[in-house]
N, C-alpha and C positions, 0 to 999 in steps of 0.2 A: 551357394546361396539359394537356388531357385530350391533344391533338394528341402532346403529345412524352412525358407520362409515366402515361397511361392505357393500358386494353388486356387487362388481365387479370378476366376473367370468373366472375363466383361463379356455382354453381349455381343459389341462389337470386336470382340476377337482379342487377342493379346490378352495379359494377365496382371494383375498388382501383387506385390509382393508387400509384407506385413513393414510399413518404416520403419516403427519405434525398435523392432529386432534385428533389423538393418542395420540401423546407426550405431547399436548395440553390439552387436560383432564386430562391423567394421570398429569402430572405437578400442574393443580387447579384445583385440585379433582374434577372435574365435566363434566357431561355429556352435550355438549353445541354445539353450530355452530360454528368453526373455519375455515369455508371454506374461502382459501387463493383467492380470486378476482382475477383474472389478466385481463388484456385489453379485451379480448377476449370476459368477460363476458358482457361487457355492446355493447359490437357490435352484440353476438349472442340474445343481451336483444331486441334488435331493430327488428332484425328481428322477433321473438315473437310478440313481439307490433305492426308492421306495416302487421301482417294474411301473410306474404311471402309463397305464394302457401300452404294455408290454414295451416299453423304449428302452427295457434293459438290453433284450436281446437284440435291439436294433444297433443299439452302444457296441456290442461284442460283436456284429457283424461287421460293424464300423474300424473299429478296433484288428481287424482280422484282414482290415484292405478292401471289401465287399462296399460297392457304393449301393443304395438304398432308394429307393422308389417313394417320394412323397410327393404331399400333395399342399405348397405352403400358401397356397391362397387364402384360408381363411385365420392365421394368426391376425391378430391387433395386439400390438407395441404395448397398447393399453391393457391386456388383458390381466385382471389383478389372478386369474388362477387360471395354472395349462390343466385341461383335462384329458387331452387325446393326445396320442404320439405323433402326431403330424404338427400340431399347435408347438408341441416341445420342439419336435427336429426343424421346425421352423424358426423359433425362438432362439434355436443354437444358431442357424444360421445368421438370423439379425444382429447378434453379435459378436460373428466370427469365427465361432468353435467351428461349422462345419463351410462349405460351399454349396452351391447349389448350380446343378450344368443337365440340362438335357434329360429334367424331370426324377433327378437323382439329387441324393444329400454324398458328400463325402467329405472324411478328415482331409484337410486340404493338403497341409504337410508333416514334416516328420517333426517339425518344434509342436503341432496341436496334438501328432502322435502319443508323445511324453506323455502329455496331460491327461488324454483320456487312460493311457497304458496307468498311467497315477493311482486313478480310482481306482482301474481296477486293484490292481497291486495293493494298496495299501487300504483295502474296506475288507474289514474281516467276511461280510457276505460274501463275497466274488473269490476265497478260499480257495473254494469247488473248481473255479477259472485256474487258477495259477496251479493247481497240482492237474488239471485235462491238461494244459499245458506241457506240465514235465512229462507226463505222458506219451505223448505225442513223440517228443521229442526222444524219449525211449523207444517207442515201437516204431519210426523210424529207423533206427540205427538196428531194432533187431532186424527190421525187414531185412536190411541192407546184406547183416551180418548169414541170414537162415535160419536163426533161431528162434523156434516154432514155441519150444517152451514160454520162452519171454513175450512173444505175441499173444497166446494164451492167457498168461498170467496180466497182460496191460488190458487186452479188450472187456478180461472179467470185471477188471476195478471200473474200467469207462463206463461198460454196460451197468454198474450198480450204481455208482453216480449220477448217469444221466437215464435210466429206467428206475425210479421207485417203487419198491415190494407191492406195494397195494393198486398203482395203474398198471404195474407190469401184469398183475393175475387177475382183472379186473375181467369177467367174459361179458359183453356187449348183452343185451336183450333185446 
């Protein structure tokens, strides 16, 4: 239980776990995503998807286990448009998607895990994520195995994907 729907931090110490997916498991005996949707989610989805003051990459760092350095003092609830990525990962945290401990944002547990892992998975943009992905987990196993060929042939594809032709031969002035 704490594994999939713990995470969330009180100042005073100790932790809340999510009820509604409490009751939810306990109810069908199972450990599962019950995360309740509301509007919120597919507007703060947008913003994810459309890099709003680079909060893509902060998503993927998120998404990867990496807790994140913000700063949410200056969201309002009220704000009818986020423009800066601190205004967003503050936003996530006011309703839920992320936590907030000790001047960091992070995915709290492994049910909000799903949800961000979602996006990516299933937004043809983030493509590029899910094959660095299989990557990884190929040169991995060659490291493991000594095969230099196959570490060669992963680093070339990483290095084309995440170096584009035109900033890679770019000479400074």
């Amino acid at each position: 239980m704490a594994e999939w729907y713990d995470g969330y931090q009180r100042d005073s110490g100790g932790s809340i776990y999510n009820p509604n997916s409490v009751v939810r498991a306990l109810t069908r005996n199972a450990l599962s995503n019950y995360w309740a949707k509301a509007g919120e989610y597919d507007e703060l989805k947008e913003y994810v998807l459309n890099d709003v003051d680079g909060v893509k990459d902060a998503v993927m760092l998120l998404s990867a286990g990496e807790p994140i350095e913000a700063d949410l003092s200056e969201y309002a609830s009220t704000a009818a448009e986020l423009k800066y990525r601190d205004e967003i990962l503050s936003a996530m945290t006011v309703y839920g998607y992320l936590n907030y401990y000790d001047g960091c944002v992070r995915i709290p547990n492994k049910e909000l895990e799903h949800e961000f892992d979602r996006i990516i998975r299933t937004e043809p943009k983030y493509s590029y994520m899910r094959e660095l992905e299989k990557e990884s987990a190929r040169i991995l196993q060659a490291t493991y195995d000594g095969d230099e060929d196959t570490i060669g042939k992963v680093l070339s594809i990483v290095h084309t994907t995440e170096s584009p032709l035109k900033a890679y031969n770019e000479v400074p002035y």
